[in-house]
MDTraj code that builds the backbone (N, CA, C; nanometers):
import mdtraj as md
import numpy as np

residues = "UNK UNK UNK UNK UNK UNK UNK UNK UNK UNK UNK UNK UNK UNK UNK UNK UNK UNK UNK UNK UNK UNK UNK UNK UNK UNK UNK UNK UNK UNK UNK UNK UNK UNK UNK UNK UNK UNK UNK UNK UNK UNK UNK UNK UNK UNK UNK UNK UNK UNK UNK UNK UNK UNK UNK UNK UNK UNK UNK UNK UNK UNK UNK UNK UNK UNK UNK UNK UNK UNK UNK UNK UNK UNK UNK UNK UNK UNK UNK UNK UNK UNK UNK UNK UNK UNK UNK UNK UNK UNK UNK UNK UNK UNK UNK UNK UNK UNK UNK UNK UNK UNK UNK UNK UNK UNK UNK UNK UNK UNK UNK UNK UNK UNK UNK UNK UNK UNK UNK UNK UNK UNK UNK UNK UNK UNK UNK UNK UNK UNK UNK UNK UNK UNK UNK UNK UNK UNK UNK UNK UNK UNK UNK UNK UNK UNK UNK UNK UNK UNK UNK UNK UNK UNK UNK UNK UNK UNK UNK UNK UNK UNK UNK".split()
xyz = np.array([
    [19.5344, -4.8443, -5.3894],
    [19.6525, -4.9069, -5.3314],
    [19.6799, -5.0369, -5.4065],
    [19.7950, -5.0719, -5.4133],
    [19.8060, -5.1975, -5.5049],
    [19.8850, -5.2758, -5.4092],
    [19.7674, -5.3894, -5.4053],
    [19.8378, -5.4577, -5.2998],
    [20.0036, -5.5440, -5.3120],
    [20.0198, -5.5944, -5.4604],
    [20.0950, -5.6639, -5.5535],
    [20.2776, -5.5798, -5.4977],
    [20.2499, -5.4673, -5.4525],
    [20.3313, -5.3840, -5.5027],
    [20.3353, -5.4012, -5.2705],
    [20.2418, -5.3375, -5.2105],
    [20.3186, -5.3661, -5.0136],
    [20.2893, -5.4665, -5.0037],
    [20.2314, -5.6065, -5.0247],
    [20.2527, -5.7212, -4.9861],
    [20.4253, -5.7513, -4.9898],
    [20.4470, -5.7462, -5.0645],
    [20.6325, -5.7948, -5.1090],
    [20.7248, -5.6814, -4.9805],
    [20.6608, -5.5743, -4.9732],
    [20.7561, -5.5166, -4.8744],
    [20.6717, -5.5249, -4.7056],
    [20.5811, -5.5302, -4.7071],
    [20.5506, -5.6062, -4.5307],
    [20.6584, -5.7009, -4.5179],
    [20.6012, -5.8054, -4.6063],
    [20.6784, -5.9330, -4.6167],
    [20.8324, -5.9625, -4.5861],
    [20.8721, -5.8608, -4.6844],
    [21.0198, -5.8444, -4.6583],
    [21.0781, -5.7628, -4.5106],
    [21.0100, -5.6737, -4.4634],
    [21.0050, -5.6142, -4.3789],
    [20.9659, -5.6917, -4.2295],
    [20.9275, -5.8147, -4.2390],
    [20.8799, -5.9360, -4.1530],
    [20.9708, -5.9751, -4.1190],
    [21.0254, -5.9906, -4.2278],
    [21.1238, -6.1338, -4.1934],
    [21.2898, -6.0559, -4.1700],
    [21.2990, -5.9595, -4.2214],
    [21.4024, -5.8881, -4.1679],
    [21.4136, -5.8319, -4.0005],
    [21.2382, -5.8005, -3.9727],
    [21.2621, -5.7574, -3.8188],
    [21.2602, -5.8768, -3.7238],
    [21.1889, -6.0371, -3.7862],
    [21.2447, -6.1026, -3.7342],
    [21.3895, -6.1811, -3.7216],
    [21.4358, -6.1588, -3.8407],
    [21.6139, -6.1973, -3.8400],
    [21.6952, -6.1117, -3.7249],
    [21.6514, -5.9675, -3.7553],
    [21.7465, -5.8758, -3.6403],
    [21.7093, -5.9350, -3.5302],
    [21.5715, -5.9687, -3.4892],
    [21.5189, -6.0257, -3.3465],
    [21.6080, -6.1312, -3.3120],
    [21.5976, -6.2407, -3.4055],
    [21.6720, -6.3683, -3.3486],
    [21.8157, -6.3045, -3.3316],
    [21.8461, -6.2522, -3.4708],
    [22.0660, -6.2154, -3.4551],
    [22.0260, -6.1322, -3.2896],
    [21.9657, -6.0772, -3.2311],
    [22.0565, -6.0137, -3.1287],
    [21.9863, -6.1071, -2.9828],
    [21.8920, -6.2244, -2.9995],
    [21.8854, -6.3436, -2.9526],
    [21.9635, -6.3897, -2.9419],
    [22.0284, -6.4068, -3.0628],
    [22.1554, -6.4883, -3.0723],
    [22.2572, -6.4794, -2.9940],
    [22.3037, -6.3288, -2.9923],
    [22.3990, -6.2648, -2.9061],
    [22.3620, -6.2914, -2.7783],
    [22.2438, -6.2957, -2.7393],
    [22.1820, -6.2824, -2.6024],
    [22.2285, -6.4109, -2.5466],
    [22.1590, -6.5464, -2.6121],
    [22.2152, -6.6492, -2.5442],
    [22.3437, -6.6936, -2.6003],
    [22.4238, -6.6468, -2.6941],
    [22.5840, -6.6717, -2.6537],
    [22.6344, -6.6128, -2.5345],
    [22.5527, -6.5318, -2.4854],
    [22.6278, -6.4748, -2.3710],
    [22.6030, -6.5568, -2.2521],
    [22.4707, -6.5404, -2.2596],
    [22.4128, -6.6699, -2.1186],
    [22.4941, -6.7787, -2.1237],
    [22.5239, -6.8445, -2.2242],
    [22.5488, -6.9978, -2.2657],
    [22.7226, -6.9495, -2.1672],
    [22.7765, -6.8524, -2.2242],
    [22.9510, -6.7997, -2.1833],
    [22.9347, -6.7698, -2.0110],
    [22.8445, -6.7096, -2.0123],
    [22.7783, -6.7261, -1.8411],
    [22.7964, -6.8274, -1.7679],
    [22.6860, -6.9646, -1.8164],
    [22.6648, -7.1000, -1.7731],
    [22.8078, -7.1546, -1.7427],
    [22.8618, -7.1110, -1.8533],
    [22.9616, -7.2410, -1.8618],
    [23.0746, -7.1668, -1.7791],
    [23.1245, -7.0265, -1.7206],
    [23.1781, -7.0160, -1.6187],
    [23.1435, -7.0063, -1.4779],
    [23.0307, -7.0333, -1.4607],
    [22.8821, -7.1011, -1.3261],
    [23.0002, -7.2009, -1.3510],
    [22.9128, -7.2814, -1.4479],
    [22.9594, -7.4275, -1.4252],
    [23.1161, -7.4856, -1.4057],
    [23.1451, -7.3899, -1.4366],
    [23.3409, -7.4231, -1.3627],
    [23.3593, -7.3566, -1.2345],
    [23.2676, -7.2403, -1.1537],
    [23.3220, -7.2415, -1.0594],
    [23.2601, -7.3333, -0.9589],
    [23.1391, -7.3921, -1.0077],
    [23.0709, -7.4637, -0.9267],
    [23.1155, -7.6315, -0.9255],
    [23.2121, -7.6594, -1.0806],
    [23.2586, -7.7954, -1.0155],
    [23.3899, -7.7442, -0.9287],
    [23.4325, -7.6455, -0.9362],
    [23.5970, -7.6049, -0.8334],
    [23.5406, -7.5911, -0.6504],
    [23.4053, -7.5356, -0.6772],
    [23.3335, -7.5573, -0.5142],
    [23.2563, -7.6182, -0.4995],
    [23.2513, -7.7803, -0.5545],
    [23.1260, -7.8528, -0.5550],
    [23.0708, -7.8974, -0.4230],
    [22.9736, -7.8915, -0.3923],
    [22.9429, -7.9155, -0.2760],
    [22.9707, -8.0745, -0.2260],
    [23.0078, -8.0924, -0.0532],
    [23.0191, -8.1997, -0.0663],
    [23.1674, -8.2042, -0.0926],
    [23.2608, -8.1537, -0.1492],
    [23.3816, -8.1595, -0.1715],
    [23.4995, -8.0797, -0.1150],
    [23.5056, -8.0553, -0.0198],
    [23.5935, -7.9761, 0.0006],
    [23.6771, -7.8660, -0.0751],
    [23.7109, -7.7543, -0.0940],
    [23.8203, -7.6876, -0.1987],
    [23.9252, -7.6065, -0.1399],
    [24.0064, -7.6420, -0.2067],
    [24.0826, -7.4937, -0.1544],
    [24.1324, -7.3634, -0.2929],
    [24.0896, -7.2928, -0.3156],
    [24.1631, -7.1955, -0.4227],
    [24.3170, -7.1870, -0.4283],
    [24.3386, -7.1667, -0.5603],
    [24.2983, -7.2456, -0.6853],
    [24.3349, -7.3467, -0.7092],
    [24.4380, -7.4108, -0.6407],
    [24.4369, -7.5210, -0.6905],
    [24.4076, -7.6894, -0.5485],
    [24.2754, -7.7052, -0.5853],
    [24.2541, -7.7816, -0.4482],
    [24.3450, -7.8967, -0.3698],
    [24.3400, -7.9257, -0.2604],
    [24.4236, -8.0171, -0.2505],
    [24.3958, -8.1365, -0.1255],
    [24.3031, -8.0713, -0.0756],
    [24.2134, -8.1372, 0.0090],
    [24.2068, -8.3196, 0.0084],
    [24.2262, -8.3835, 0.1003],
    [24.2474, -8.3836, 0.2140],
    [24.3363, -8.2910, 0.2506],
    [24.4404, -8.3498, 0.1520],
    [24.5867, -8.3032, 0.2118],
    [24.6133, -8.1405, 0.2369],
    [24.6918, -8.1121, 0.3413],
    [24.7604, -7.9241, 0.3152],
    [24.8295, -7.9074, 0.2205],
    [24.8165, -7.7615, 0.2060],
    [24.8636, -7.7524, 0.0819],
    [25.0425, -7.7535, 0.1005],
    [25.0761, -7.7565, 0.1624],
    [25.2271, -7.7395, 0.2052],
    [25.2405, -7.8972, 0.2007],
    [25.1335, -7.9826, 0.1981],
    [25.1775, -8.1678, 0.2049],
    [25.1817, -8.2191, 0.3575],
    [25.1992, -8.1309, 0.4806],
    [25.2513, -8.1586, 0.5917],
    [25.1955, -8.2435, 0.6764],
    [25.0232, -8.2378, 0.6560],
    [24.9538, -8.2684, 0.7028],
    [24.8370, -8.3283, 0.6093],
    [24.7378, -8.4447, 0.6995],
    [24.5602, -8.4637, 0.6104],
    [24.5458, -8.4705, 0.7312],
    [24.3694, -8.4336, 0.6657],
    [24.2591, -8.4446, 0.7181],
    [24.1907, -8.5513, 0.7584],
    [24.1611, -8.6697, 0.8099],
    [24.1073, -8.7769, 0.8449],
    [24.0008, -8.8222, 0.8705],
    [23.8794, -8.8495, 0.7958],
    [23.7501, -8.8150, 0.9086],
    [23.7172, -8.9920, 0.9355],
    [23.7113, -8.9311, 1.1496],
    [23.6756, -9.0405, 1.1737],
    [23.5086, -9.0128, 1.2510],
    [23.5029, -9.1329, 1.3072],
    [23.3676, -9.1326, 1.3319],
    [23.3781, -9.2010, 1.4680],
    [23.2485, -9.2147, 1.5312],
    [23.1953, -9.3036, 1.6543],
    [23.0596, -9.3258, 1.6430],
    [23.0078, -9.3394, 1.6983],
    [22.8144, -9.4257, 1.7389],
    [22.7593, -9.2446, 1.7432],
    [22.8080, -9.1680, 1.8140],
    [22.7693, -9.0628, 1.7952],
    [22.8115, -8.8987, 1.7110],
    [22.9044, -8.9251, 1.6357],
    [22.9459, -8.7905, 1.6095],
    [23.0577, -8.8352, 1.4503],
    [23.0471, -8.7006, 1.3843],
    [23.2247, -8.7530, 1.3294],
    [23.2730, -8.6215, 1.2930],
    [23.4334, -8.6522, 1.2818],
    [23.5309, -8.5112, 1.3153],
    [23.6574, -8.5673, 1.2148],
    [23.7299, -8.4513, 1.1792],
    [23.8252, -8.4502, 1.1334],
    [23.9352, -8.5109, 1.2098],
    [24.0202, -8.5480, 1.2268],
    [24.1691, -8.5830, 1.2956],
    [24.2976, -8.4997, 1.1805],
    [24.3562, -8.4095, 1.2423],
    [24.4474, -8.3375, 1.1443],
    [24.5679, -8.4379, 1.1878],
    [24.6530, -8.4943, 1.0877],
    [24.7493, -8.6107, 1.1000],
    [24.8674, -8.5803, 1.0318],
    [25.0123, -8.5394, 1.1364],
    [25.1067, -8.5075, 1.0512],
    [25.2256, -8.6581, 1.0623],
    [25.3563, -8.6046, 1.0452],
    [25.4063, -8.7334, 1.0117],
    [25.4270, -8.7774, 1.1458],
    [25.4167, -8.7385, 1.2765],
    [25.3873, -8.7710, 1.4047],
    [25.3061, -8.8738, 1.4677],
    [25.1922, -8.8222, 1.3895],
    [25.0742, -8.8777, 1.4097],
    [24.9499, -8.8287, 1.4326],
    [24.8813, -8.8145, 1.4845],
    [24.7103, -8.6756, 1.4974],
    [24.7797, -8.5755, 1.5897],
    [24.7619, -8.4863, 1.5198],
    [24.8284, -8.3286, 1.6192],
    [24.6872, -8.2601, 1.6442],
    [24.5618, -8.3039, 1.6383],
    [24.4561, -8.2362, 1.6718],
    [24.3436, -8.2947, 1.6177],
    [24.2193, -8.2746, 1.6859],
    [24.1064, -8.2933, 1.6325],
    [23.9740, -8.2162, 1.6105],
    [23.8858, -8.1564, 1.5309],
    [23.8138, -8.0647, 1.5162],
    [23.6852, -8.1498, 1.6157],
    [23.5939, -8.0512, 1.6868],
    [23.5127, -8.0704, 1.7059],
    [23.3371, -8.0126, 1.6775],
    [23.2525, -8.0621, 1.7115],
    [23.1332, -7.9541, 1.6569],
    [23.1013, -7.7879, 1.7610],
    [22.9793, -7.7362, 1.7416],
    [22.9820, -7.5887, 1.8228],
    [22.9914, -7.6477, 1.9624],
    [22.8482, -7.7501, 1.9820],
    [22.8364, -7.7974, 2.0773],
    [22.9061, -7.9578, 2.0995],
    [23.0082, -8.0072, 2.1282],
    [23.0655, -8.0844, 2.1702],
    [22.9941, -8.1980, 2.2601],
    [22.9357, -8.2032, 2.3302],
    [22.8236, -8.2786, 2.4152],
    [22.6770, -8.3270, 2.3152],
    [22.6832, -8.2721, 2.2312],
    [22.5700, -8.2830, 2.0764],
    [22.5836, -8.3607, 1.9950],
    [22.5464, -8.4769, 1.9699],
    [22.6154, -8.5439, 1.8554],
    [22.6220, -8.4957, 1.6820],
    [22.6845, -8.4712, 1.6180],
    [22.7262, -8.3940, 1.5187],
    [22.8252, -8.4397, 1.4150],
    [22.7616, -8.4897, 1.2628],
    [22.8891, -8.5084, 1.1710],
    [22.9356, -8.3991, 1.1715],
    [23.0952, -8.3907, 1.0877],
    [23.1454, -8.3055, 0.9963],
    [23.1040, -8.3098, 0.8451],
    [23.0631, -8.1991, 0.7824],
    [23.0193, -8.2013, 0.6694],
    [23.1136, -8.1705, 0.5628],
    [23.2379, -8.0698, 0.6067],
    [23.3313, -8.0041, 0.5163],
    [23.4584, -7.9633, 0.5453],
    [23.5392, -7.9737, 0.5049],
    [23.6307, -7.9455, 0.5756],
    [23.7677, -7.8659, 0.4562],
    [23.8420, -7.7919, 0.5608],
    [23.9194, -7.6708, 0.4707],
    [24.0568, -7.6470, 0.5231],
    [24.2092, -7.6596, 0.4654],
    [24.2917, -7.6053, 0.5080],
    [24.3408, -7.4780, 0.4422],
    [24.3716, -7.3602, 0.5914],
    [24.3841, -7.2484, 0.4904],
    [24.5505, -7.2359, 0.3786],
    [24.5541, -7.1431, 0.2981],
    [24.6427, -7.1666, 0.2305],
    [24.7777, -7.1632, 0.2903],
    [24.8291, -7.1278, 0.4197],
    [24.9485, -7.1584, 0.4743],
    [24.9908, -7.2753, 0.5347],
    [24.8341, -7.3963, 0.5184],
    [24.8332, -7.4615, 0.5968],
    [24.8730, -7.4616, 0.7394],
    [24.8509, -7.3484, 0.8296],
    [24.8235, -7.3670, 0.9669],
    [24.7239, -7.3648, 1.0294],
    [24.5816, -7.3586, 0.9480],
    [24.4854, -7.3733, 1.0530],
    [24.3819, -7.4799, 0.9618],
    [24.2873, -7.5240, 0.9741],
    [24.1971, -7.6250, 0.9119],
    [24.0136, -7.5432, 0.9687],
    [23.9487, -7.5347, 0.8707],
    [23.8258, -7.5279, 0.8904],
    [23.7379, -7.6404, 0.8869],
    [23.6279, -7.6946, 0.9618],
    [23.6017, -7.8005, 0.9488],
    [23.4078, -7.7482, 0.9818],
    [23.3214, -7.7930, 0.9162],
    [23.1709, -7.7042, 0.9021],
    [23.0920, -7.8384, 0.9335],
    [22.9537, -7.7850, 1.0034],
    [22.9096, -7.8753, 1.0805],
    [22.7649, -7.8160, 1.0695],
    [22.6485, -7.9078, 1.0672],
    [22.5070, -7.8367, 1.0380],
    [22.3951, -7.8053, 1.1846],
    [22.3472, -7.7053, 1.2031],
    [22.2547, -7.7465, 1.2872],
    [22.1294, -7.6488, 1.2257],
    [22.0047, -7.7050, 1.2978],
    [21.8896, -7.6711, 1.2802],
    [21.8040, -7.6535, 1.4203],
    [21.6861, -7.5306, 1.4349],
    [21.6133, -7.5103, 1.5265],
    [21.5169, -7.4556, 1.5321],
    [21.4352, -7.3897, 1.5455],
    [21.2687, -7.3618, 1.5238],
    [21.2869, -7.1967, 1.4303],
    [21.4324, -7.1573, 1.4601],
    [21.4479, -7.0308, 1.4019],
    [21.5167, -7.0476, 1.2553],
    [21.5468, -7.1870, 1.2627],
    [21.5963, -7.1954, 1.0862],
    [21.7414, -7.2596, 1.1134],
    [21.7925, -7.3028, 0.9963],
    [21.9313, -7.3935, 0.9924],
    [22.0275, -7.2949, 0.9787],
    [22.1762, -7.3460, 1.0454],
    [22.2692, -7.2882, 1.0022],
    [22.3807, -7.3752, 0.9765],
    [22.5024, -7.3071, 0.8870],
    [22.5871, -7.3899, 0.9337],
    [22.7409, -7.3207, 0.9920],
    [22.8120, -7.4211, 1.1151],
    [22.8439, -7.3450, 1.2033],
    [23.0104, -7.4429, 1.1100],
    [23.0905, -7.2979, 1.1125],
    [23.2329, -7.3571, 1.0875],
    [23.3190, -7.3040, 1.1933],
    [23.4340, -7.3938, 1.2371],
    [23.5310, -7.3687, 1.3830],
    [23.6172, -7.3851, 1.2796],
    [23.7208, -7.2982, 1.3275],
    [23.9016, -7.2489, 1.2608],
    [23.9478, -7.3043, 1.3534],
    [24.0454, -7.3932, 1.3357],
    [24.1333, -7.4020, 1.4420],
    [24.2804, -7.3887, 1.3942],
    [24.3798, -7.3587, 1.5026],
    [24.5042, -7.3611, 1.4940],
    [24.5714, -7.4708, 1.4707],
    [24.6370, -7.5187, 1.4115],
    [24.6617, -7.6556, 1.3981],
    [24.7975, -7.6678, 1.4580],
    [24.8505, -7.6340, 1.4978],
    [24.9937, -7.6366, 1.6029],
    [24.9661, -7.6953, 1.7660],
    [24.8296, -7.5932, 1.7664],
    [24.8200, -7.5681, 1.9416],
    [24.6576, -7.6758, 1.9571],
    [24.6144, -7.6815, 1.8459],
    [24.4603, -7.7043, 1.8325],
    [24.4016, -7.6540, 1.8904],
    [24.4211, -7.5081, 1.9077],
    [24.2841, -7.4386, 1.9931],
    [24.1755, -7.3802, 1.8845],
    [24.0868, -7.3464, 1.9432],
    [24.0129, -7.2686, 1.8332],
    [24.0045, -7.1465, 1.8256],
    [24.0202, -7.1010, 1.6935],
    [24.0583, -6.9446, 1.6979],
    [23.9665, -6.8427, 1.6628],
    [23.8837, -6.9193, 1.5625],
    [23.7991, -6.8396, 1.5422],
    [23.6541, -6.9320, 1.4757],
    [23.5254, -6.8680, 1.4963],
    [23.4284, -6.9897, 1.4090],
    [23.3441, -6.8696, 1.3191],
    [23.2801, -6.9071, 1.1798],
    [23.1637, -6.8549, 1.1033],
    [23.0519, -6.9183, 1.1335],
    [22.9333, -6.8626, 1.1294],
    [22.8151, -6.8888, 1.0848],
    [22.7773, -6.8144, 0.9404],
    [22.6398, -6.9170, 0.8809],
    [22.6100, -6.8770, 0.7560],
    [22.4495, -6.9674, 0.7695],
    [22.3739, -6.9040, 0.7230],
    [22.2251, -6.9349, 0.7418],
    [22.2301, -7.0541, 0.6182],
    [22.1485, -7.1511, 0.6917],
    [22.1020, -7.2557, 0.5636],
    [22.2039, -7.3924, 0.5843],
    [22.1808, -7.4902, 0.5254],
    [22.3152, -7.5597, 0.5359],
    [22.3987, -7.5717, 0.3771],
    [22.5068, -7.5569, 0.4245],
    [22.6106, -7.5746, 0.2811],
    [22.7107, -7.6624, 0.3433],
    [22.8079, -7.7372, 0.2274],
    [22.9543, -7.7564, 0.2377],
    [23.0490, -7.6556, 0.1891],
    [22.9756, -7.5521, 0.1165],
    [23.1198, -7.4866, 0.0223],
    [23.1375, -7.3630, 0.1459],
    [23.2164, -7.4202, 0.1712],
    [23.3472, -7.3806, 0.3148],
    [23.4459, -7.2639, 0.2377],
    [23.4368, -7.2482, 0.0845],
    [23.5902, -7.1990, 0.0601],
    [23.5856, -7.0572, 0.0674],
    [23.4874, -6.9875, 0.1154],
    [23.4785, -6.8283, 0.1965],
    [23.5196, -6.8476, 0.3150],
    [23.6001, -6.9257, 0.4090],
    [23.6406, -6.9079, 0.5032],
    [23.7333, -6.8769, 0.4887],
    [23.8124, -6.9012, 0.4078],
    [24.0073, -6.8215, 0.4467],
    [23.9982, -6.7403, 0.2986],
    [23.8672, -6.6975, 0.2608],
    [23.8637, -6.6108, 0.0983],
    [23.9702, -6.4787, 0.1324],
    [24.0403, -6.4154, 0.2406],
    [24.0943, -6.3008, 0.2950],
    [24.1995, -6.3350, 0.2648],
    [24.2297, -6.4661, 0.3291],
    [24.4228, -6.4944, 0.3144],
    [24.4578, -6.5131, 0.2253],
    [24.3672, -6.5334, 0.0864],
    [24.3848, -6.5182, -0.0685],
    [24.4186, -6.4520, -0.1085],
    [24.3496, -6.3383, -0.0946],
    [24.3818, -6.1422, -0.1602],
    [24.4987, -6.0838, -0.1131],
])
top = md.Topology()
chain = top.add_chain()
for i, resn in enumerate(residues, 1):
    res = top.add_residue(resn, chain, resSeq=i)
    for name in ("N", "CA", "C"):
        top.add_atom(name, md.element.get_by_symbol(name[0]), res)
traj = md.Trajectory(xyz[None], top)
C-alpha cells in the first residue's frame, strides 16, 4: 500500500465531509437564526407587561379612539376605569371583588366594545390567571378566561374576533 498516494485522499476526503457538515450547519442555523428573529417580533408585539392588541396595538386607547383605559388604584386593589369623553363609563374588577387584587393587563377588543382586563391568583393547587370581559356600554360582565400560570399576554382573548 503506498501510503504517499491515500494519505492525500483521506485527507481530502476529511475536509470535504467536513465542509458538507458545516454547509448544511450552515443552512441549519440560518434557519434557526430566521426562526429567532420572527420569535423575537412576535414577542416584542406581545411583550409581556404590555398590553396588545393585533396588529396594530393601541392600548391604552380603543381602537376606534372612543375610549382609555385608566389604571387606578387604592390601599387595597387596582382596576382599570374605561373613560370616554363623558367621563368613566365603567370599571373592571378582580374574580373575587372583596380580595384585594392588582390589574396586571389589560385589552380592548377590536370593535372596541368590550375591554379585557387579567388579574393573578395563586393557591395550594397552582397559579392562575383569571381575565373578566366586560361590556363596555352596560359594564356588565360577559364573559371571563382562565389560563394556568401567571401571564400578561392577554391578546388570546378576543384572538376569534380577528379571524
Amino acid at each position: 500500500m503506498n501510503w504517499k498516494q491515500v494519505v492525500p485522499s483521506v485527507v481530502v476526503g476529511a475536509i470535504l465531509g467536513i465542509a458538507s457538515t458545516l454547509y448544511v450547519q450552515g443552512i441549519q442555523i440560518a434557519g434557526i437564526r430566521a426562526e429567532l428573529a420572527q420569535l423575537r417580533t412576535e414577542s416584542e408585539r406581545f411583550a409581556p407587561g404590555r398590553p396588545q392588541s393585533s396588529p396594530a396595538p393601541s392600548w391604552p386607547n380603543s381602537p376606534d379612539g372612543e375610549y382609555r383605559a385608566v389604571r387606578i388604584s387604592s390601599d387595597s386593589a387596582a382596576h382599570y376605569e374605561v373613560v370616554g369623553t363623558g367621563g368613566t363609563v365603567m370599571t373592571t374588577h378582580a374574580q373575587y371583588p372583596e380580595t384585594p387584587n392588582d390589574v396586571k393587563a389589560g385589552l380592548f377588543s377590536p370593535d372596541s366594545t368590550r375591554i379585557a382586563a387579567a388579574y393573578h391568583y395563586g393557591h395550594e393547587k397552582g397559579n392562575y390567571t383569571w381575565v373578566g370581559i366586560w361590556d363596555i356600554e352596560t359594564g356588565n360582565l360577559v364573559d371571563t378566561k382562565r389560563r394556568p400560570g401567571w401571564t400578561t399576554d392577554i391578546y388570546w382573548v378576543f384572538k376569534d374576533d380577528r379571524e
